[in-house]
N, C-alpha and C positions, 0 to 999 in steps of 0.2 A: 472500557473506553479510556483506560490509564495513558496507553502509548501515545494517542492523538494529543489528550490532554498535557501529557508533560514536553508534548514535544512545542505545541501552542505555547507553556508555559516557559521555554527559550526565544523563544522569537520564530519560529520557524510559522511559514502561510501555510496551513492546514485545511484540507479539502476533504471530511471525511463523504466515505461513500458507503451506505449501507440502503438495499430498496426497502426492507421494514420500519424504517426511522425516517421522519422528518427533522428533528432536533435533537443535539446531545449538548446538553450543559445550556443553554441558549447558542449552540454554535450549530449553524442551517448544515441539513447533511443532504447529499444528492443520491438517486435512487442509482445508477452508474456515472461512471468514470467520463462518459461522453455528453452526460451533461452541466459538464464543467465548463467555463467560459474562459476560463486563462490558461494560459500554459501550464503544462504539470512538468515536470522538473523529472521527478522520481515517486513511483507508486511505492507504500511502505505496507505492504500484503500481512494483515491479521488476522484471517482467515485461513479455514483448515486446508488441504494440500489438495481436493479435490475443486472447491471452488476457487482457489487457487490458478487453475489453467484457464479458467474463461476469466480471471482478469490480467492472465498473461497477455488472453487472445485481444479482448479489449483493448490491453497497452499500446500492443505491437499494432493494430491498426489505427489509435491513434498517432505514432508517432512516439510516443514514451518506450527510451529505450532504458534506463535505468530503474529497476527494483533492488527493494529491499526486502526480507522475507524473516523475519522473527522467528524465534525456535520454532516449532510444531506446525510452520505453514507450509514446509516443503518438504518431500521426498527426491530420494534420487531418479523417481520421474519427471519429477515437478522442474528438477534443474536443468535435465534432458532437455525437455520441452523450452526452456527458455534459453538455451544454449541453441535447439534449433532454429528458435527464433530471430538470433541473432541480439539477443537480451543483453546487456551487462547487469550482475546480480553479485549483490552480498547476501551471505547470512549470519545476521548477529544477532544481538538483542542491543535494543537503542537504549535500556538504561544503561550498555557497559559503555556505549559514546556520550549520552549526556550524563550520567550519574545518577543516583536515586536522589529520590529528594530529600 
């Protein structure tokens, strides 16, 4: 739970989504992406590359057109699929935008 954590730890409003987890660190986690009540901005995908396409599918019918996809979350299927989706998608690692700590 590092990425969520250090991204919280800029300033960023962090929504994590995990269904086996109610809490990480004291910070409330939702079981999916649709039962988020504010706007999401952009999904930041850390998860492996197969569960990866149901929270493409999730985005793309809420309305989230911006991912993020961390090393090992995607394959050149994974980007396929969110290309047909009509996705906008990076992949990086967010500690090379915010920095390590």
């Amino acid at each position: 739970y590092k990425i969520p954590m250090r991204m919280i730890e800029h300033g960023y409003n962090v929504f994590m989504v995990n269904p086996k987890l109610n809490e990480i660190e004291s910070h409330k986690v939702y079981s999916k992406l649709s039962d988020i009540e504010e706007k999401i901005d952009v999904v930041d995908v850390v998860v492996n590359p197969k569960v990866a396409i149901s929270v493409l599918d999730e985005a793309k019918e809420l309305g989230i057109e911006n991912i993020f996809f961390q090393p090992g979350t995607f394959t050149a299927e994974t980007l396929e699929y969110a290309d047909k989706l009509g996705l906008n998608y990076v992949t990086n690692c967010i500690y090379k935008i915010l920095g390590e700590k």
